[in-house]
PyMOL commands that place a pseudoatom at each C-alpha (Angstrom):
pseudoatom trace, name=CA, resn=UNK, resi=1, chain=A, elem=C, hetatm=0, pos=[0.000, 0.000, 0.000]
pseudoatom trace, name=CA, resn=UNK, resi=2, chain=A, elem=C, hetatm=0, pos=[1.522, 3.497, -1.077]
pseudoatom trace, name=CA, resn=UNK, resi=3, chain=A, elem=C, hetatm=0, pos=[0.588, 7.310, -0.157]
pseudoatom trace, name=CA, resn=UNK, resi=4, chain=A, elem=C, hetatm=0, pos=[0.774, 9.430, -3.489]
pseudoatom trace, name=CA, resn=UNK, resi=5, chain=A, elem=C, hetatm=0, pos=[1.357, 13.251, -2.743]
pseudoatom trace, name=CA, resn=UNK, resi=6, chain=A, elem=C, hetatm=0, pos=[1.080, 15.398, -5.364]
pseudoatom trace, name=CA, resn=UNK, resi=7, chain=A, elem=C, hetatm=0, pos=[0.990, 19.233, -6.208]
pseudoatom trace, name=CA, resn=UNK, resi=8, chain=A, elem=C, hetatm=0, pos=[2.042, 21.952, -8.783]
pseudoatom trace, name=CA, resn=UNK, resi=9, chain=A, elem=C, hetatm=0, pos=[4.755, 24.270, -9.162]
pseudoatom trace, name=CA, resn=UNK, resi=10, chain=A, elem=C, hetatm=0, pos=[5.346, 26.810, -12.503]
pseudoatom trace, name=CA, resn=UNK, resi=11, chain=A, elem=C, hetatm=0, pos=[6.933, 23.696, -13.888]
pseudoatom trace, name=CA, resn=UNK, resi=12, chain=A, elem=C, hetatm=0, pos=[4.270, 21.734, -13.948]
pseudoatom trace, name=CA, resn=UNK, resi=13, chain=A, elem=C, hetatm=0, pos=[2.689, 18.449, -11.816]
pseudoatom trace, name=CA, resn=UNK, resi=14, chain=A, elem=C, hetatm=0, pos=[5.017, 15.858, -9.506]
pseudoatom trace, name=CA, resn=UNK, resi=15, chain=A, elem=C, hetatm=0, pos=[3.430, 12.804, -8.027]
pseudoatom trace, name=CA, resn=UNK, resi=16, chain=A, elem=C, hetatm=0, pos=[5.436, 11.097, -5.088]
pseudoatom trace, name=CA, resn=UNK, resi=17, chain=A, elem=C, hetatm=0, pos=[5.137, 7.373, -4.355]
pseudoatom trace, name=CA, resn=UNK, resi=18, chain=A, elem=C, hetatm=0, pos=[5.747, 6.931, -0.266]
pseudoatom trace, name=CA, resn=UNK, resi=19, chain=A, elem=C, hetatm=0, pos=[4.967, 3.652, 2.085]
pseudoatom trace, name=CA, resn=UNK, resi=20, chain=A, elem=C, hetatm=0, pos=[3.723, 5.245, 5.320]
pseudoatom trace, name=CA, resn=UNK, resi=21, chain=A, elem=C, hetatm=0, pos=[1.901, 8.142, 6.245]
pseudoatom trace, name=CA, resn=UNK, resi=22, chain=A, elem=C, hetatm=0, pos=[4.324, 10.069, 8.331]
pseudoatom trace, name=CA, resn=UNK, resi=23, chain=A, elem=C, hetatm=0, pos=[6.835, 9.683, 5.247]
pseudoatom trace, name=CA, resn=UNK, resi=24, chain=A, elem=C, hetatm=0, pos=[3.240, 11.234, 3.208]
pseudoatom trace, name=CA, resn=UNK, resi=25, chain=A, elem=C, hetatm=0, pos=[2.943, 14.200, 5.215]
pseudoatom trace, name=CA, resn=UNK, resi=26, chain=A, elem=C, hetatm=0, pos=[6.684, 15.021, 5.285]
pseudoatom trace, name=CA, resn=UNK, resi=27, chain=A, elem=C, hetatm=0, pos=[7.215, 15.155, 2.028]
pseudoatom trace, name=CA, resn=UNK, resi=28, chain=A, elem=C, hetatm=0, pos=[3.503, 17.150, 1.151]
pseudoatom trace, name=CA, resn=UNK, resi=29, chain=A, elem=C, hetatm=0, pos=[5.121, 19.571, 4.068]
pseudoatom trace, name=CA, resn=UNK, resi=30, chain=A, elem=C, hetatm=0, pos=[8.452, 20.056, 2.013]
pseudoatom trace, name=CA, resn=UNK, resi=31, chain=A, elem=C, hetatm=0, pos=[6.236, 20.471, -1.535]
pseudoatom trace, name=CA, resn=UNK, resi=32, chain=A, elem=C, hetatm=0, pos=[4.406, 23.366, 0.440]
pseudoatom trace, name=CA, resn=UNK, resi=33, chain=A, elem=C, hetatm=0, pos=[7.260, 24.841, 1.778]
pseudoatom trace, name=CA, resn=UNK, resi=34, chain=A, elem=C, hetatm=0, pos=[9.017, 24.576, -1.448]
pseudoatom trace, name=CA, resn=UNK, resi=35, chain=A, elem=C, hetatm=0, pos=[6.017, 26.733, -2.763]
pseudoatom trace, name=CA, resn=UNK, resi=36, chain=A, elem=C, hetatm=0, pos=[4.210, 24.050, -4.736]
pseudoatom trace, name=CA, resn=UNK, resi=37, chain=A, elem=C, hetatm=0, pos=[0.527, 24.546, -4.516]
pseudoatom trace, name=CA, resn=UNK, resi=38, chain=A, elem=C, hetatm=0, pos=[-2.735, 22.046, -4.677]
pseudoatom trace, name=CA, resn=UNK, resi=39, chain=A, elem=C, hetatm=0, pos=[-0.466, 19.811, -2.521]
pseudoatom trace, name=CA, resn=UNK, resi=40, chain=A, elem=C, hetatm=0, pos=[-2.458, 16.720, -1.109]
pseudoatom trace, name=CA, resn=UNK, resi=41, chain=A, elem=C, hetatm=0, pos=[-2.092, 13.251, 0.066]
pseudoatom trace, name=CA, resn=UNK, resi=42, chain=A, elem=C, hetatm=0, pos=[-3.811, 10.042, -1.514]
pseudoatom trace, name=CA, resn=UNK, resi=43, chain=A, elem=C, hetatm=0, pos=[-4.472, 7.751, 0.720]
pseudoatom trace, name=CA, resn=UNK, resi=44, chain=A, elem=C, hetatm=0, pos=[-4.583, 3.856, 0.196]
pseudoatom trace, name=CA, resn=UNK, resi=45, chain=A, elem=C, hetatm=0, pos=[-7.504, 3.586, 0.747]
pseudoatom trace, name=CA, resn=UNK, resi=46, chain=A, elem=C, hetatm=0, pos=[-8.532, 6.665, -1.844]
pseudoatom trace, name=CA, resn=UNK, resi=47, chain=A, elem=C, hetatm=0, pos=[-9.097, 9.022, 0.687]
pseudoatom trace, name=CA, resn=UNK, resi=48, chain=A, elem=C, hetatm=0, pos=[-7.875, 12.843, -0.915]
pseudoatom trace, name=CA, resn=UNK, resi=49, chain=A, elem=C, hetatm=0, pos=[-6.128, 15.146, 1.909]
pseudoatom trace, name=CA, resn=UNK, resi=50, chain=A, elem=C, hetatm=0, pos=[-6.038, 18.931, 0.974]
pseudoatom trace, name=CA, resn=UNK, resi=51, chain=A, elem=C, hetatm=0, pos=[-3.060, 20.849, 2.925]
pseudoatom trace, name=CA, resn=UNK, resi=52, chain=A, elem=C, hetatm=0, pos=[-5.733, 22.128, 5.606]
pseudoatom trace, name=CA, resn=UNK, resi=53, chain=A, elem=C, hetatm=0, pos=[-6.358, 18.572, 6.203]
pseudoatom trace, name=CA, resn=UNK, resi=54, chain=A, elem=C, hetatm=0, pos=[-2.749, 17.760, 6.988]
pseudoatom trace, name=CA, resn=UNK, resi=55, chain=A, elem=C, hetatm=0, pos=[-2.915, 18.261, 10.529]
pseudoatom trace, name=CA, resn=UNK, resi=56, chain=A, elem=C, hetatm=0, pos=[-6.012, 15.975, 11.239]
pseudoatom trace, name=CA, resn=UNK, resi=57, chain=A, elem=C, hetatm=0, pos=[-4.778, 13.431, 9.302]
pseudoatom trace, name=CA, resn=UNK, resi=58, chain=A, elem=C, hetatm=0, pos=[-1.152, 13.341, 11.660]
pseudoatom trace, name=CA, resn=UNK, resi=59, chain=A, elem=C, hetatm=0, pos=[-3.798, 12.753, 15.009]
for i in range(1, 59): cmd.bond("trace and resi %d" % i, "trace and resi %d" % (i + 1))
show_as sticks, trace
zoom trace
């Protein structure tokens, strides 16, 4: 089972294979902080995660 985290920069789309969900959330935290935008987290389960969502999801 794999997280996909995704979002968009002036380049263009990146989608970002990673096995658990604190590994997930780190790297959607980098995207963001590297200024990527429409950052969120698919679940396994197909669950989306917008950014705002982030910290709910870490509980």
């Amino acid at each position: 089972m794999q997280y996909l985290v995704s979002g968009r920069d002036q380049g263009g789309y990146v989608s970002l294979a990673r096995a658990t969900t604190d590994a997930a959330l780190k790297k959607a935290r980098e995207l963001l902080q590297e200024g990527y935008v429409d950052v969120r987290i698919c679940t396994p389960q197909g669950r989306i995660l917008l950014s705002d969502e982030f910290d709910q999801f870490d509980a």
